[in-house]
C-alpha positions as CSV (number, residue, x, y, z in Angstrom):
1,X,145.6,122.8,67.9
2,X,146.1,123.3,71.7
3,X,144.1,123.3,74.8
4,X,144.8,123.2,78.4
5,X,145.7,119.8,79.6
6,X,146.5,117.6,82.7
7,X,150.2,116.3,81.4
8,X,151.2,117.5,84.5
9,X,151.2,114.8,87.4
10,X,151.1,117.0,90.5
11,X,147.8,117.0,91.9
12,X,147.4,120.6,92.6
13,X,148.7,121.1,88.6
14,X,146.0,118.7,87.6
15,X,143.6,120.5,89.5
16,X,144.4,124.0,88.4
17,X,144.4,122.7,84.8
18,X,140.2,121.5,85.2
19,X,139.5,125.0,86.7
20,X,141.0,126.6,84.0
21,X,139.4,124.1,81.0
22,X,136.1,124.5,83.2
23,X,136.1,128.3,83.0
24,X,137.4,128.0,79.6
25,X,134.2,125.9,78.7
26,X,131.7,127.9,80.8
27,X,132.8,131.3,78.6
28,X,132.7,129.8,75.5
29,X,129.3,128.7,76.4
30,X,128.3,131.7,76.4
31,X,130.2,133.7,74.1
32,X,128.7,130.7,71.6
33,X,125.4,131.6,72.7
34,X,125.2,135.6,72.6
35,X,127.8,136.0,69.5
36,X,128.8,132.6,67.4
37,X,131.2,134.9,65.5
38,X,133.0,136.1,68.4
39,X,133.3,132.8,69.9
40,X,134.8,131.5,66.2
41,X,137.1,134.0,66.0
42,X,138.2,133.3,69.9
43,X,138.5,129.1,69.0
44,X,140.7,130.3,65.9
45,X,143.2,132.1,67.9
46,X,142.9,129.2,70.6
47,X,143.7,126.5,67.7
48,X,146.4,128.2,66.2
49,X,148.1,128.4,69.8
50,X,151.8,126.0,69.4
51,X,151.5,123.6,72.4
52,X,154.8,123.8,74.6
53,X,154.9,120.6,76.0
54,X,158.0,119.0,77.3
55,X,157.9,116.4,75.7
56,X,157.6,118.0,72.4
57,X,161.1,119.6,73.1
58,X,163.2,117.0,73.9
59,X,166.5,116.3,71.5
60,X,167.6,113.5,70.6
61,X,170.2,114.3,68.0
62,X,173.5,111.8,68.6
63,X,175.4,115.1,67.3
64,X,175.5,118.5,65.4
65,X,175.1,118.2,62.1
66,X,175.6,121.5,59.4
67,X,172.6,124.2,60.7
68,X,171.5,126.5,57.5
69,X,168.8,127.9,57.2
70,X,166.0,128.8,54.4
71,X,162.9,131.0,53.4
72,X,159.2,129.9,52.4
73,X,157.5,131.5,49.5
74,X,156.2,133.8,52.2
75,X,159.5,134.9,53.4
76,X,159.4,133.0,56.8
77,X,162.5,131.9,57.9
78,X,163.3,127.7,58.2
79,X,166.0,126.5,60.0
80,X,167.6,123.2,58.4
81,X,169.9,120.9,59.9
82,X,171.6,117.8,57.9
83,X,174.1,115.0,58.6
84,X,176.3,112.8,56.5
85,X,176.0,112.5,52.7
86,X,174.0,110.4,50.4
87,X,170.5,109.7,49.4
88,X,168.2,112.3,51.3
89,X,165.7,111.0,54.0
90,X,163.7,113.7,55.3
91,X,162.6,114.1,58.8
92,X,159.4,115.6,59.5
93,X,158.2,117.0,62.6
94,X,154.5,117.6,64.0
95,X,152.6,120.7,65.5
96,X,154.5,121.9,68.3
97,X,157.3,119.7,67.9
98,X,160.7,120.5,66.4
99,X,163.4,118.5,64.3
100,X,165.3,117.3,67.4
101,X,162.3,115.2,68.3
102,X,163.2,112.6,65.4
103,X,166.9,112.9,66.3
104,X,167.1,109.1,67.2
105,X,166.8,108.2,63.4
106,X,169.9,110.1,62.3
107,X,172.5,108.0,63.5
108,X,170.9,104.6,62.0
109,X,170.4,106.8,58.6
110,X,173.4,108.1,58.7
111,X,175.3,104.5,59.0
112,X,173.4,103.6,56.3
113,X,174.6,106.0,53.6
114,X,171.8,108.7,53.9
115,X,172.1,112.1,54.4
116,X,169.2,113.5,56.7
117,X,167.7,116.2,56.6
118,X,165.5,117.5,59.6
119,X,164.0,121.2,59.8
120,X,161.9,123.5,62.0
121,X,158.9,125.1,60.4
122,X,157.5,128.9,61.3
123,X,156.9,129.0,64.9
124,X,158.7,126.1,65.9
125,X,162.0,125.1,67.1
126,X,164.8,127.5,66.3
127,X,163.2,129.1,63.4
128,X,161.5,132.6,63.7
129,X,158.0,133.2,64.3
130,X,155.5,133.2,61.7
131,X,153.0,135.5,60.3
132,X,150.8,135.4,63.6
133,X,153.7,136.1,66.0
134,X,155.3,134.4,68.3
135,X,153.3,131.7,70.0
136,X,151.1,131.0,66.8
137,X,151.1,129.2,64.0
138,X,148.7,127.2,61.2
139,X,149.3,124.5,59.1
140,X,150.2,126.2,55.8
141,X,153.4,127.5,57.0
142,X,154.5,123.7,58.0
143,X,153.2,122.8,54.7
144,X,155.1,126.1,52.9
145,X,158.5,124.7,55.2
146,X,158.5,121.3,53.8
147,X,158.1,122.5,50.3
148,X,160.9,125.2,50.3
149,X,163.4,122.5,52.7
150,X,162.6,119.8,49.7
151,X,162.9,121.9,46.9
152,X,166.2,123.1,48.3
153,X,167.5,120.1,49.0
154,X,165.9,117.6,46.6
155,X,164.1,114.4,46.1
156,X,163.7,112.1,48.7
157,X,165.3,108.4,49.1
158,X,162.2,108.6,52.1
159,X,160.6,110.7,54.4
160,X,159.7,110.3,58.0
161,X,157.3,112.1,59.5
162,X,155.1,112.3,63.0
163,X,151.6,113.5,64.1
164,X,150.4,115.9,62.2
165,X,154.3,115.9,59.9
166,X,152.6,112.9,58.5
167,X,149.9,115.3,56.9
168,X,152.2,117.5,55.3
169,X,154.8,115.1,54.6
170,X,152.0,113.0,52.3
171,X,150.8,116.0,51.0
172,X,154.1,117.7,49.5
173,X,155.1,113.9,48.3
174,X,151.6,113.6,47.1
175,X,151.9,116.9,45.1
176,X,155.4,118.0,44.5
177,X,158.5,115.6,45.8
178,X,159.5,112.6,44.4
179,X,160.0,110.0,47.2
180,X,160.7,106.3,47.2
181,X,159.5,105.8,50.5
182,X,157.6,106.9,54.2
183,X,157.3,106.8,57.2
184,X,154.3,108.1,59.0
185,X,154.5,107.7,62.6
186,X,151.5,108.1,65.0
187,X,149.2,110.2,61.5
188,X,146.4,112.1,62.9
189,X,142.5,112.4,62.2
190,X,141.1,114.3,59.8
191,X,141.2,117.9,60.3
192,X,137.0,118.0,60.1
193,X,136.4,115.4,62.6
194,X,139.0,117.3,65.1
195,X,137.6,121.0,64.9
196,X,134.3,118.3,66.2
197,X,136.4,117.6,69.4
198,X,137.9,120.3,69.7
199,X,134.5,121.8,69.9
200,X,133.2,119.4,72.3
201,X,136.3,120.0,74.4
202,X,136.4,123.2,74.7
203,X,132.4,124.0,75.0
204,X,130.5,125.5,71.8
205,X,128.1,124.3,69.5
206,X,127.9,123.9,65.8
207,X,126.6,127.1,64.8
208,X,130.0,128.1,66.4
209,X,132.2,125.2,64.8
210,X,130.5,125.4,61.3
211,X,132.1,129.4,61.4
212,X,135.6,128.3,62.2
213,X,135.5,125.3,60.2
214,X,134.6,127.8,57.2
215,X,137.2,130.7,58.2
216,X,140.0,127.8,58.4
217,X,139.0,126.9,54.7
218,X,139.3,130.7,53.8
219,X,142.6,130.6,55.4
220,X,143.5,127.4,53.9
221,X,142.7,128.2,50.4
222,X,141.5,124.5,50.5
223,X,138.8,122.7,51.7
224,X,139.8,120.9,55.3
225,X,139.3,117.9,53.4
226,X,141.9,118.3,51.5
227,X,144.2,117.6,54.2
228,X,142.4,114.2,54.7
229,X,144.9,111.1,53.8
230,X,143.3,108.7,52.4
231,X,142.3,110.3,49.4
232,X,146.0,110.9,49.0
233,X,146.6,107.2,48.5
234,X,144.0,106.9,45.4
235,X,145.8,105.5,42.4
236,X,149.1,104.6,43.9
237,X,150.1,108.2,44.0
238,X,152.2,107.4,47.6
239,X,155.0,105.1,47.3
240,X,155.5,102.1,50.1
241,X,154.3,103.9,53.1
242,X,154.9,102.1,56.7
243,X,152.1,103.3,59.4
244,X,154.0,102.8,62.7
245,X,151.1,103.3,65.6
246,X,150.8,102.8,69.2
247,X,147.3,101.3,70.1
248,X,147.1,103.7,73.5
249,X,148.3,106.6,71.6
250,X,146.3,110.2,73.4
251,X,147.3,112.6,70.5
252,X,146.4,110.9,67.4
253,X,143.5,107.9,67.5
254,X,145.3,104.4,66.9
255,X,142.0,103.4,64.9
256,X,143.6,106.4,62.0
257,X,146.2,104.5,61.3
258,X,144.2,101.1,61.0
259,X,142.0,102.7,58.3
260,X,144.7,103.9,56.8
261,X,146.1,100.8,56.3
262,X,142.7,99.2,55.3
263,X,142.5,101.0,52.5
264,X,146.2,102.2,51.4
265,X,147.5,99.7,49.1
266,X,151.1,100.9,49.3
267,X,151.2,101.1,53.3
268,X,151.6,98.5,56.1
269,X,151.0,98.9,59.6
270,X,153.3,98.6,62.0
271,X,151.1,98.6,65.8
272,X,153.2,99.4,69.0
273,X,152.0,99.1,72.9
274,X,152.6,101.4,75.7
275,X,154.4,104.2,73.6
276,X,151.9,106.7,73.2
277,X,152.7,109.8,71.2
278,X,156.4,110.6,72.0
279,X,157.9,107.8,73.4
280,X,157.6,106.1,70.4
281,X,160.2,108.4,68.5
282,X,162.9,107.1,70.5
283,X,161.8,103.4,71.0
284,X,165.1,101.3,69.2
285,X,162.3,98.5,67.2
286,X,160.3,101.6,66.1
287,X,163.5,102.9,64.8
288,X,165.1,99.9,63.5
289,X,161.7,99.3,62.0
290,X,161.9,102.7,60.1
291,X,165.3,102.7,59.0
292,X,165.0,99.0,57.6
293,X,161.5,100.2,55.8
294,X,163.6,102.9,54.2
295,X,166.8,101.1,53.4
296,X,164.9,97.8,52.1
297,X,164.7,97.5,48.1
298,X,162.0,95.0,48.3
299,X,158.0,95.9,48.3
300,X,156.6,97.4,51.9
């Protein structure tokens, strides 16, 4: 999901970016009133927009490792990019984001007889565009990208995934990959309670929301909350998961994680301060925290 935002910090940037939510919200007002379908089909295309933010581009791989590539069961292209040799830890990145995000936990992984395995999905990165073109995206081809890199490659020593990676990441270990461990760094809200937001941010009703809520389900082949993940932890079908949170995090609630961890019985939670979304991918205890979780052959 995307919508305009104030991450820039020039006042005139800021100022632009209200006018344009403002008008944004003021035409889906009405577009919500006069024709709910139209309005549905407009949030759709708005939700499946890849944000571009910087900070969702920024590498942090120490150095090249071996660039492949690979297909989904659609045909999409995936590029794949691994370092050193051993057990596989795979790297998981979010919506909008890209495998050099997580690049700060190769080198650790790597020192500790791992080979990583990071990957772009559809739409993202270096890979191609998906089935929506160039700009768009949804979260079947991410989950369709982690399925085809893992059964290419093979079960997992762990995973580590961020934002909304920590969704498909518990889903295809949930379903399909054996893993001995996670990592789920900054896990988002449920997809239900965020097409509720995103209608309040962006200015239409329920009779509006309800619709795209229904065509994402069509699309989905799923119910939305099927992507929820607690259910996923239900009879020990996750292995020892660490939760790894900041409490001022803007993307992705801080109080997801803590419910998480309420009622996950394999997870721990791991609460950071002042790190938000992305800085906490490069923070050294947040790594160091991860790398020891995945290494450790003791209980989370």
């Amino acid at each position: 999901m995307t919508m305009p935002t104030t991450l820039a910090q020039h006042p005139v940037a800021r100022l632009r970016a209200r006018a344009q939510l403002l008008a944004l919200r003021a035409s889906f007002a009405v577009q919500d009133l006069v024709s709910p379908a139209r309005a549905s089909a407009r949030a759709l295309d708005l939700w499946c927009t890849v944000p571009s933010g910087a900070g969702r581009r920024k590498d942090y791989r120490p150095f090249p490792g071996e660039v492949a590539s690979t297909r989904t069961s659609a045909g999409h292209e995936v590029v794949t990019e691994s370092w050193g040799s051993g057990p596989v830890v795979y790297l998981v990145h979010g919506w909008g984001g890209w495998r050099g995000q997580l690049g700060a936990f190769v080198e650790p992984l790597v020192a500790a007889g791992h080979r990583v395995v990071g990957f772009d999905a559809p739409g993202h990165g270096e890979s191609a565009p998906g089935e929506l073109g160039a700009g768009k995206g949804h979260i079947m081809e991410l989950l369709a990208a982690f399925e085809a890199v893992s059964t290419e490659h093979g079960p997992a020593a762990g995973v580590v995934a961020h934002s909304l990676g920590c969704t498909i990441a518990s889903l295809v270990v949930h379903d399909r990959l054996a893993a001995r461990r996670l990592v789920l760094v900054g896990p988002p809200a449920d997809f239900s309670a965020r097409t509720h937001e995103f209608a309040e941010a962006v200015g239409f009703t329920e009779r509006t929301r309800s619709r795209l809520e229904t065509t994402m389900e069509q699309e989905c082949g799923r119910p939305l909350s099927a992507f929820d993940l607690a259910p996923l932890a239900v009879g020990d079908r996750l292995p020892a998961t660490l939760l790894i949170h900041d409490q001022f995090d803007k993307e992705a609630p801080y109080r997801v994680s803590e419910e998480l961890a309420a009622v996950w019985p394999t997870a721990t939670l791991l609460t950071t301060l002042g790190l938000g979304h992305q800085r906490i991918l490069t923070d050294p205890e947040v790594v160091a925290a991860a790398v020891g979780h995945l290494t450790s052959t003791t209980g989370a």
